[in-house]
Structures are given as C-alpha cells and as structure tokens.
N, C-alpha and C positions, 0 to 999 in steps of 0.2 A: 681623463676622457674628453675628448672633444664631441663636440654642440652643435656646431655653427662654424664654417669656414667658408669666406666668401669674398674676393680683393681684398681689401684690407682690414678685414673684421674677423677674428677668432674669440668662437663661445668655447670655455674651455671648461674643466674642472678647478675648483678652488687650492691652490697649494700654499704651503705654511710661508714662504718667501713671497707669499704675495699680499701676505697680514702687514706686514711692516711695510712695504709701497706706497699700499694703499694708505694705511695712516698717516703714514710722512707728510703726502703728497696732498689728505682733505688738511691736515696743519699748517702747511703752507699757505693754504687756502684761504687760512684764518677759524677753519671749523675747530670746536671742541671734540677734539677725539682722541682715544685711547686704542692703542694695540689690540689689547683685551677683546672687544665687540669679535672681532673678526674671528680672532683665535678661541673665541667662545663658537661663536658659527661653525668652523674646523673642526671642533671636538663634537658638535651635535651632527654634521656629516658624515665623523668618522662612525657614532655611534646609529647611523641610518636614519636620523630622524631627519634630517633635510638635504637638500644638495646646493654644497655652494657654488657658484659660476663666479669665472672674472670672466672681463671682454677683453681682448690687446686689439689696437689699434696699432698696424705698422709695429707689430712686435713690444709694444711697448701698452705697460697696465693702464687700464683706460677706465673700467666699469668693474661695478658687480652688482651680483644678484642672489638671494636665497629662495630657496621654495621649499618650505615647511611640508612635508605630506598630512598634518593635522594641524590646524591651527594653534596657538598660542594661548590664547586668550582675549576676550573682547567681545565684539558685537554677534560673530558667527562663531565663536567656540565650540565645541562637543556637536558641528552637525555634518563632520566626517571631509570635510573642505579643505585641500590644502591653502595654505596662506604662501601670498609670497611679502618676504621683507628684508628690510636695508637693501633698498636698491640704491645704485649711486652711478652717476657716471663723472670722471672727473671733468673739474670746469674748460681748461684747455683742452679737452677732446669733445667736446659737447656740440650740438650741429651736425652732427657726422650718420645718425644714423645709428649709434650705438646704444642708446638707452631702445631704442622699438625696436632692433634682433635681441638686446637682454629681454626684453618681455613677451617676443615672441617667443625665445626658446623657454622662457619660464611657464607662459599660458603652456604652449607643448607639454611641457611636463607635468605639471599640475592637471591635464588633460585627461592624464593615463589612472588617475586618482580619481576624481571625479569629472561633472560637466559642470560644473563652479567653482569660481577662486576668489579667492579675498584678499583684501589688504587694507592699513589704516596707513591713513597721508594725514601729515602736520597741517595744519593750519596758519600758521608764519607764514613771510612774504618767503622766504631761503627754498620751503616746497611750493612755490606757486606754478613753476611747468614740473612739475611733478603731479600736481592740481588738474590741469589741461589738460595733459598727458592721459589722464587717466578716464577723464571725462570723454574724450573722441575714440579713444580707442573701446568705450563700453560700459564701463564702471558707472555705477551708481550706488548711490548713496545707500544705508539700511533704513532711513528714519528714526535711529533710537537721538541724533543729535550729535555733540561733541562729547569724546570723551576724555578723560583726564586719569591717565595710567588704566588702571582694571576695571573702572566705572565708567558711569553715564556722570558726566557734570549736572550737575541738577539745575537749574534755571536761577537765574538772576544771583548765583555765586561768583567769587570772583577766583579765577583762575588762572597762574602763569602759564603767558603765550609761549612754552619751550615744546621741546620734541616730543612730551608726552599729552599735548593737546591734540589730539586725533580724531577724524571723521574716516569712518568704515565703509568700504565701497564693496560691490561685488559684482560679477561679471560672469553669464551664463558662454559656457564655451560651445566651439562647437559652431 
C-alpha cells in the first residue's frame, strides 16, 4: 500500500525484500544489526499488530518506520497509545526530507488510533538528531527518567550506554 508519494519520496508498505536492504546497508554503515529485527516487524504486520513503512528515495530503500497500534512496553504501556519504533533513515539519504514525511505519515496513522503517540529514543550520541528531531516536532519527555530495557534505571546505578538506554517522549496529535 502506498503512504506518501511526492517527487522523489514514496511512503510505502513494508515488503519481505526490503528486510535484507535495509540490513545490508545499516552494516555497511558500521551498525550492529541483524535481518531478524525487521523480519520480526513483518511478521507483527502481517499479524495486524503494526504497520511497517519503508521510504524510497529515487526508487531506491532509503528509510523505515513502524507504528505499533498499542504500545510495547515502557513508560506509556496499557494506556491504549499507539507507539511508533525502529525508525531509521539511511545515512546517505539523510537531509532529504525523509525521516519528517516517515513521521508524518507515522503521526497520520497513529492519529486514527488515538490523539497521542509515543516513542522511546536512545540516549548515545548515534540518536542525537533523532533526539532534536523529536523535540521540534512535539515530543516530550514522560518524567519517569531513563530507562533501561522494561524499567525505570534507578538513580545513581550504572548502566550501559547501548540501544536499550531510552528516554520516553510523547506527543498530543492533532
């Protein structure tokens, strides 16, 4: 299904040949990543629970997006909120404009679920315009702090800075 078509930006629906792209291409990149992520995403779309999005830029895989119609788990769990997560746009298409129509059409969609949406962003330098990003366009913070996989870090512990150090923002739509 398409999203989004507009010169050279298509919001599209997620297909299974665009699991291996995308991984290839954050590997290249130098990121830690497996097939698996995506192709997990795929299989929670197929079974309704999310919708995944790529973007192509000039025909070519560029981004993605998911948007959970219930959250996961974390800071706003169980209060009927879609979440949106694993957003990415890849490095050589980045500046273009493709990461704000991925979250416009994401916010859109999540729209139709409720009038709030969430997400948790890493704390590492690798999400810092992901950080901005999310800040200008709305998002704020929940105040429960950092947290670390399915909790709250508790204060004055010491925790690795990897992907699952997260601060939870949310954003009234609309």
């Amino acid at each position: 299904m398409i999203y989004y078509q507009e010169k050279d930006i298509l919001v599209r629906s997620m297909e299974q040949t665009d699991a291996k792209i995308i991984c290839d291409e954050e590997i290249a990149q130098g990121w830690h990543q497996t097939v698996e992520k995506y192709e997990m995403r795929l299989a929670h779309a197929g079974k309704g629970l999310c919708i995944s999005l790529v973007a192509e830029y000039q025909g070519q895989v560029a981004g993605y997006i998911n948007v959970y119609r219930e959250g996961l788990g974390g800071a706003f769990a169980g209060r009927g909120w879609p979440e949106i997560v694993d957003f990415g746009v890849l490095e050589k298409f980045r500046c273009r404009g493709i990461g704000s129509v991925l979250m416009d059409v994401a916010e859109r969609i999540a729209g139709e679920y409720a009038d709030t949406v969430w997400l948790g962003v890493g704390l590492h330098s690798g999400y810092g315009s992901a950080q901005r990003m999310y800040v200008k366009r709305g998002y704020i913070p929940d105040g429960s702090g950092a947290w670390y996989g399915e909790q709250v870090a508790a204060p004055y512990e010491n925790y690795c800075n990897d992907d699952d150090l997260v601060l939870f923002m949310s954003k009234k739509l609309g």
